[in-house]
KOLSE-165726 format. One record per residue (C-alpha): x, y, z; chain; residue number from 1. Coordinates in steps of 0.05 Angstrom, whole numbers, plus 5000, padded with zeros to 4 digits. Layout:
X, Y, Z, A, NUM
...
***
This chain:
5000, 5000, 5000, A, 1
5026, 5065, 4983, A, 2
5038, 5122, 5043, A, 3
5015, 5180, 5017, A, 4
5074, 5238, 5050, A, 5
5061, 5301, 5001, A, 6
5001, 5346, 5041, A, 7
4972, 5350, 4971, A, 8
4969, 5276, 4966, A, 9
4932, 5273, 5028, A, 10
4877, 5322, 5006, A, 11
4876, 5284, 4935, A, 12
4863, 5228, 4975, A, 13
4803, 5261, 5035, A, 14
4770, 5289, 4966, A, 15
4763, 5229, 4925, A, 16
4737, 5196, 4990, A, 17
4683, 5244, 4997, A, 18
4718, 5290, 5053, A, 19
4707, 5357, 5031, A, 20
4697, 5404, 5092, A, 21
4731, 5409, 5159, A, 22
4689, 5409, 5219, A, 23
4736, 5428, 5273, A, 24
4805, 5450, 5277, A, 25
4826, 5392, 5316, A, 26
4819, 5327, 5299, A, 27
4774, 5284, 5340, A, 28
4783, 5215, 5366, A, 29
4708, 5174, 5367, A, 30
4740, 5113, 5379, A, 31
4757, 5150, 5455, A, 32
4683, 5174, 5457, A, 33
4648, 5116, 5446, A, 34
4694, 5090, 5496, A, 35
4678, 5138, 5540, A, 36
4605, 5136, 5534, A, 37
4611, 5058, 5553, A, 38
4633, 5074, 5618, A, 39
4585, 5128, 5632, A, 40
4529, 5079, 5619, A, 41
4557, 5028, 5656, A, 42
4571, 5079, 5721, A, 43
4505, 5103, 5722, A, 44
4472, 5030, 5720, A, 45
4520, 5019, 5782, A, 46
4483, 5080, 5808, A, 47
4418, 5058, 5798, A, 48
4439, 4981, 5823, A, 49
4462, 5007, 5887, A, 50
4395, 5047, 5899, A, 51
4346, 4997, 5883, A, 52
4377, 4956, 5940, A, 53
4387, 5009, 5985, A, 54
4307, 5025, 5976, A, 55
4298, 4940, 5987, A, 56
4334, 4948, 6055, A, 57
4293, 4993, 6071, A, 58
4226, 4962, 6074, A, 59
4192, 4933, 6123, A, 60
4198, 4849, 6129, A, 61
4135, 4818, 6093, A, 62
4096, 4783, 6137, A, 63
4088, 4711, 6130, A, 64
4032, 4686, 6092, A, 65
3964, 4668, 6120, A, 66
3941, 4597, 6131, A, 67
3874, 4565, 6140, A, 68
3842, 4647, 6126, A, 69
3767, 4636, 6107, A, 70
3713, 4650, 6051, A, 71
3722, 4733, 6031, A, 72
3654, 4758, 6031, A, 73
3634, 4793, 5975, A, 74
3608, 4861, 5980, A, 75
3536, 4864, 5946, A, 76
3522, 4905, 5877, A, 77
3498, 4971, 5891, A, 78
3434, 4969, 5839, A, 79
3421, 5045, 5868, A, 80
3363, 5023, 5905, A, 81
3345, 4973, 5965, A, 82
3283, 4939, 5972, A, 83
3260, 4976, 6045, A, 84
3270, 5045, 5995, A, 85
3227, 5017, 5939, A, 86
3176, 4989, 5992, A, 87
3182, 5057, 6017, A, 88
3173, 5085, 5948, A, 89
3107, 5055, 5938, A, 90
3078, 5078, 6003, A, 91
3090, 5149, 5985, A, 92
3073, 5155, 5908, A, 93
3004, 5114, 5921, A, 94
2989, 5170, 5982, A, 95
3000, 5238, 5920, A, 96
2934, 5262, 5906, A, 97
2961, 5310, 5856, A, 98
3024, 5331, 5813, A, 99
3050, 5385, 5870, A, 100
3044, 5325, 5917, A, 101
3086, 5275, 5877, A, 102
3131, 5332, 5865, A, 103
3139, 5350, 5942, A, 104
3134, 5276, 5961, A, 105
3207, 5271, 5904, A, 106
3238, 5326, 5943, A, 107
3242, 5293, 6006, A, 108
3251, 5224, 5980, A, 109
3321, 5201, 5997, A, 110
3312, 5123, 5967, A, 111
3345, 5133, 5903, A, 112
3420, 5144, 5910, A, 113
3432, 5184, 5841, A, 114
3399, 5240, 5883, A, 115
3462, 5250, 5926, A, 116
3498, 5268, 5852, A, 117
3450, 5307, 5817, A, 118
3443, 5383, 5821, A, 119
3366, 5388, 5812, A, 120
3311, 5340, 5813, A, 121
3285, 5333, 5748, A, 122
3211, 5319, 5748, A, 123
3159, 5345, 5700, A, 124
3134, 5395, 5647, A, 125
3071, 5411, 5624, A, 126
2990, 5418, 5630, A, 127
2967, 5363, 5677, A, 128
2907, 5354, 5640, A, 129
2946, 5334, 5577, A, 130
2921, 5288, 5523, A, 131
2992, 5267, 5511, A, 132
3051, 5251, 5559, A, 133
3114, 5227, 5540, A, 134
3164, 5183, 5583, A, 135
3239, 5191, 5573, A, 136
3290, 5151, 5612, A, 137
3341, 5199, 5639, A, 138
3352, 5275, 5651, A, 139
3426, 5301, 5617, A, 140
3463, 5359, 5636, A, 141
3415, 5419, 5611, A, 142
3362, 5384, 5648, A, 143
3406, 5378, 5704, A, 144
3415, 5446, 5714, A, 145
3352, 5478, 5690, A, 146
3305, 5421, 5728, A, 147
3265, 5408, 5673, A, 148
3259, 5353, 5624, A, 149
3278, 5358, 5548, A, 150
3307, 5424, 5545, A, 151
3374, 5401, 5524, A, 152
3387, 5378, 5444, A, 153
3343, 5324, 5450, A, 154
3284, 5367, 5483, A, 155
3292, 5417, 5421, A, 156
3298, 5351, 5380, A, 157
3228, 5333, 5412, A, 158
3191, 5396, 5397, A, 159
3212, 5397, 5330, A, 160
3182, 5323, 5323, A, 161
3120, 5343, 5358, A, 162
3106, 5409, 5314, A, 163
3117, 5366, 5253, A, 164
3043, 5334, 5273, A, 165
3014, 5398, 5292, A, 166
3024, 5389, 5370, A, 167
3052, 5442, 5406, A, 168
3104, 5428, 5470, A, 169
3062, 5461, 5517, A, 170
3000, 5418, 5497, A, 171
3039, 5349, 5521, A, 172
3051, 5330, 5595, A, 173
3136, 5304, 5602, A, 174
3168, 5268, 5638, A, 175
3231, 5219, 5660, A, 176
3226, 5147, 5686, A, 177
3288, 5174, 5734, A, 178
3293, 5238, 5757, A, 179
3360, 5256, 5770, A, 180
3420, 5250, 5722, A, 181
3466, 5196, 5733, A, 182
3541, 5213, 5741, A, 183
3572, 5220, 5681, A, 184
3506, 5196, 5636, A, 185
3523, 5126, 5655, A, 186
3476, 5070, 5643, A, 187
3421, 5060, 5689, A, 188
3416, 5001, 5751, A, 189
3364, 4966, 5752, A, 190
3339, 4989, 5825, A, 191
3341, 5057, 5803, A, 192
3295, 5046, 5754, A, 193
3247, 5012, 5800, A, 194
3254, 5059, 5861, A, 195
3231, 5108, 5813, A, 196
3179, 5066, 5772, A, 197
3123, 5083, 5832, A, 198
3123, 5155, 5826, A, 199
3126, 5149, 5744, A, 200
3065, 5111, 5746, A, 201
3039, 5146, 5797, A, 202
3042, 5209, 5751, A, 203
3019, 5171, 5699, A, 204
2940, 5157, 5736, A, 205
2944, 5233, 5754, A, 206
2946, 5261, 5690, A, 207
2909, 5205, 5662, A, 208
2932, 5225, 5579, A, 209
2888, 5188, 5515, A, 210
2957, 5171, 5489, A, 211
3024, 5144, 5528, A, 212
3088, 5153, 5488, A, 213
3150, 5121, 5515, A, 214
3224, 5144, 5482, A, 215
3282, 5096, 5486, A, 216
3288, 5029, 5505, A, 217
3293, 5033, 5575, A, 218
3225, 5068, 5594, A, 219
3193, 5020, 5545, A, 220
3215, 4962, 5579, A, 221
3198, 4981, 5647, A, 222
3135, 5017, 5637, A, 223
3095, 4985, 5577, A, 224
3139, 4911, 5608, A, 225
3157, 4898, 5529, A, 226
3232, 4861, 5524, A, 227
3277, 4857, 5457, A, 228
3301, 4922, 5418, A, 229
3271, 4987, 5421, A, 230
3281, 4974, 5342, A, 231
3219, 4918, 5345, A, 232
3172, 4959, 5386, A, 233
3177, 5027, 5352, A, 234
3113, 5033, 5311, A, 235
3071, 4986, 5349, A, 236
3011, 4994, 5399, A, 237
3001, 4969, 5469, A, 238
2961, 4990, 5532, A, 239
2979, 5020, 5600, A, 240
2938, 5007, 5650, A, 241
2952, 4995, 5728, A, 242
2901, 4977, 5790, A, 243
2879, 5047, 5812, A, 244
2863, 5061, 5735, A, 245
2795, 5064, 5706, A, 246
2813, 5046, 5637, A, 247
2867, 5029, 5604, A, 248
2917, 5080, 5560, A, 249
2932, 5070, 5487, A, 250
3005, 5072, 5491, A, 251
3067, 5063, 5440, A, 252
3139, 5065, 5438, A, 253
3188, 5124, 5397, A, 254
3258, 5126, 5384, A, 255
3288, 5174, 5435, A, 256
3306, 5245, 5414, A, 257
3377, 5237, 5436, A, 258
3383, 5169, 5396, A, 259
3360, 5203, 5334, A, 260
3416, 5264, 5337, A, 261
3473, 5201, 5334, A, 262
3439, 5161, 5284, A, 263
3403, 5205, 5237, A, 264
3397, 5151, 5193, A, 265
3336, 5122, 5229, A, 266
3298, 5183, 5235, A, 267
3258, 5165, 5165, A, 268
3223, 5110, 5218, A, 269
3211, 5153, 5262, A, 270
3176, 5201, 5219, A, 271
3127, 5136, 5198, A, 272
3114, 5126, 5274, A, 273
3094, 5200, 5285, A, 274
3045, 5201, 5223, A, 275
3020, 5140, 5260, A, 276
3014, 5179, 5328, A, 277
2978, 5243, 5292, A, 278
2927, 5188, 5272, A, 279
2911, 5159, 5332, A, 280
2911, 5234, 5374, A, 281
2859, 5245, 5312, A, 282
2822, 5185, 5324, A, 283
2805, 5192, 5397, A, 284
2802, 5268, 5392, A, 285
***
């Protein structure tokens, strides 16, 4: 191999092996840094060795494990509801002779824990002679702070639905089969529901309405006791009728306002099942 001694042989060379700019004015060793990085790396491992024992030391001995230790009992659901507050539930719905009464008899009612979360109770709107009353299943976070039902999206939703049959909002009696917003808008327990179901149909024999329109699939299920998806009920007839009733109600189930902002695409249905309803309000009118 040839030892290139001329300083123009040496540039000759750097240029024709791609060298063509000078970075420093000394030259620098990487071989040394690389090197030196090792043993940085390696002295702060050390470092961290020598603390994760020292913090081992330090803990207190673990006891010794636990021999012959029984069943665990497990800690019951909390359905939001027990059975003493739904017993209790019953007593004082079936005692309301009127709306103020059922409202009063809601504002002192501690059975239903969603109460403790809530910032208003959420009852009713509406003549209490309607001819129409519709049943939601929960308040959101309008109706939350207002203490009204539907006067969030959905509500203006619902009187948009409503005026496209010629009924005026004011004209219809609403309502919520719960009324007080769960945290967060989580689902529903089931003893919720039924710690609340007493006053709802309570309401229900004071207004005594021709027609009964239940929204979403959880007020249909516990009100008109219809199971499967709201999907199969939407469009079809039933009756509502419980022991202190006269006569029974002609009631039907709707896709819920809130249902029909997130899936637009089903609203065409819903428009059949509201012709339907204008027929029926025209039919006993």
């Amino acid at each position: 191999m040839e030892t290139l001694q001329h300083p123009q042989q040496i540039l000759s060379w750097y240029l024709n092996a791609g060298v063509d700019e000078v970075m420093g004015e000394q030259p620098l060793d990487r071989y040394a840094l690389a090197s030196q990085a090792l043993a940085l790396r390696q002295a702060e491992a050390e470092k961290v060795l020598q603390a994760s024992e020292a913090e081992r030391a330090a803990l207190p001995p673990k006891s010794a494990p636990r021999q012959n230790v029984g069943p665990v009992a497990v800690q019951p659901v909390d359905h939001g509801a027990s059975d003493d507050a739904i017993k209790m539930a019953v007593d004082v719905a079936g005692s309301c002779k009127t709306i103020e009464d059922l409202r009063a008899a809601l504002e002192a009612f501690d059975g239903c824990a969603l109460k403790k979360n809530a910032m208003n109770l959420v009852f009713a709107d509406g003549p209490t002679d309607a001819k129409v009353m519709l049943i939601g299943d929960v308040p959101g976070e309008q109706e939350d702070r207002q203490g009204l039902p539907f006067v969030g999206p959905g509500g203006q939703l619902l009187n948009k639905m409503l005026a496209s049959i010629d009924v005026d909002r004011s004209e219809v009696f609403v309502s919520n089969s719960v009324f007080w917003r769960p945290p967060g808008n989580r689902g529903l327990h089931p003893g919720e529901i039924a710690v609340c179901l007493p006053f709802v149909e309570r309401m229900i024999e004071i207004v005594d309405p021709q027609i009964l329109i239940t929204l979403g699939g959880p007020t249909t299920h516990s009100l008109l006791a219809q199971q499967g998806n709201i999907s199969k009920l939407v469009g079809r007839w039933f009756t509502y009728e419980t022991s202190k009733m006269s006569h029974p109600i002609a009631a039907c189930a709707l896709y819920h306002p809130e249902f029909l902002i997130k899936s637009p695409a089903m609203k065409r249905q819903a428009w059949a099942n509201l012709l339907d309803i204008q027929d029926k309000i025209a039919e006993l009118a």
